[in-house]
C-alpha positions as CSV (number, residue, x, y, z in Angstrom):
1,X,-20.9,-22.4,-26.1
2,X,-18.9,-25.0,-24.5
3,X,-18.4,-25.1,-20.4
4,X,-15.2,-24.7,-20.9
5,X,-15.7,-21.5,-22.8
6,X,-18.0,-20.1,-19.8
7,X,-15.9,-21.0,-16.9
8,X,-13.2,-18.8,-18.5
9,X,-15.3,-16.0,-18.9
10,X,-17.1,-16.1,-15.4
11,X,-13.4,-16.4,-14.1
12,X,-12.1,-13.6,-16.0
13,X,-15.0,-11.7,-14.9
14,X,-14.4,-12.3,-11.2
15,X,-10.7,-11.6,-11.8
16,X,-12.1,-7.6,-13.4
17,X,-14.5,-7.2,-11.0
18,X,-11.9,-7.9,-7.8
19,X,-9.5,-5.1,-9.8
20,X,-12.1,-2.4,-9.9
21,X,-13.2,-2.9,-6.6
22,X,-9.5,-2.5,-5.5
23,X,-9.4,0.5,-7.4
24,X,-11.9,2.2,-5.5
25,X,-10.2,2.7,-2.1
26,X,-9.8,5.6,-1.0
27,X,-6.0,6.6,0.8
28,X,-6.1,9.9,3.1
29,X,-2.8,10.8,4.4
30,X,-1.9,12.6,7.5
31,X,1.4,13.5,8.9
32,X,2.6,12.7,12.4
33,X,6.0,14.4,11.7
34,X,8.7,15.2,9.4
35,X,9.0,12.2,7.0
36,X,6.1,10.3,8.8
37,X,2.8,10.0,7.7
38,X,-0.6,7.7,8.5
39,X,-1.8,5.9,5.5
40,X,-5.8,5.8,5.9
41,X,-7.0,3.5,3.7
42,X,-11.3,3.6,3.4
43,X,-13.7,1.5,1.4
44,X,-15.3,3.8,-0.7
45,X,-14.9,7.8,-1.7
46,X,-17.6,8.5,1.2
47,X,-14.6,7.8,3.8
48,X,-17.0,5.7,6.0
49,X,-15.6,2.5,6.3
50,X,-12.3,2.6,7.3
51,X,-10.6,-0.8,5.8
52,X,-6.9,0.1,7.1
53,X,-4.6,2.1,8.9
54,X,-0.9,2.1,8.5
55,X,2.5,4.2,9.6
56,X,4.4,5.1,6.6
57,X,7.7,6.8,7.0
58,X,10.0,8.2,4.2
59,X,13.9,7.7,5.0
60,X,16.3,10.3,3.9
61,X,17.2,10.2,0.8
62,X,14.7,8.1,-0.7
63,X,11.4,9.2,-2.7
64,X,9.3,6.6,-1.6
65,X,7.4,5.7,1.7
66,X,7.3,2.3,3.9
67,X,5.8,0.6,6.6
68,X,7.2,1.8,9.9
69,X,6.0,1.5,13.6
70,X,6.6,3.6,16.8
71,X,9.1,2.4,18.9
72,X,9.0,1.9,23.0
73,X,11.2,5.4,22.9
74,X,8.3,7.5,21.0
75,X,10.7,7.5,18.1
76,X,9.7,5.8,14.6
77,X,11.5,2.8,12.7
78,X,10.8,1.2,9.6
79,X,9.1,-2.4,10.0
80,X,10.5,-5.6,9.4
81,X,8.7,-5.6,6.3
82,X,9.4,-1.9,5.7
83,X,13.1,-2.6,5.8
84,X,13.0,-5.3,3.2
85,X,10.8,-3.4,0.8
86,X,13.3,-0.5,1.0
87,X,16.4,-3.2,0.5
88,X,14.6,-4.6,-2.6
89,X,13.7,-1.4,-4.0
90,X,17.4,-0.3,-3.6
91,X,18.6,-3.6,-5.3
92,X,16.7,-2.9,-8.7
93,X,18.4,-0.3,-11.0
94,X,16.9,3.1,-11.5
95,X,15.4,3.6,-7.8
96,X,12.9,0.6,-7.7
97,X,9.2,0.7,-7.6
98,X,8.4,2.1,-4.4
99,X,7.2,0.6,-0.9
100,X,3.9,2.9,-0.8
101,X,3.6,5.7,-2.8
């Protein structure tokens, strides 16, 4: 078998592996209030090792959730980046793909 032949498979390899181990993160949700939500992202099933937090709100209308923050005022507001995931799913026909489900 050629080098070649072997680079591509240890590559491809790599490339599964990193996918299943993505696929085993746990996400726990817990809501703060109406339409807000935080995303707890852990490393394994066994909820040890937390690996993210994140505030996810849901604006009216829409079926989908996105990055949001609390403001100075106690009130929450989408992101930055929450805003433009919302304005890029809203630009692709048939509801988009969703910020976070």
């Amino acid at each position: 078998m050629s080098s070649r032949k072997i680079s591509i498979g240890v590559v491809l390899g790599l490339m599964l592996s990193v996918a299943l181990s993505g696929c085993q993160t746990i996400v726990d949700y817990q809501s703060i209030k109406n339409n807000v939500r935080m995303a707890t992202t852990y490393e394994s099933d066994k909820k040890v090792k937390v690996v993210g937090k994140r505030i996810e709100m849901q604006p009216v209308g829409s079926i989908y959730w996105y990055e949001a923050e609390k403001t100075a005022s106690g009130a929450y507001a989408l992101t930055p980046l929450g805003s433009a995931n919302k304005q890029s799913d809203e630009s692709i026909p048939d509801g988009g793909g969703g910020g976070c489900n």
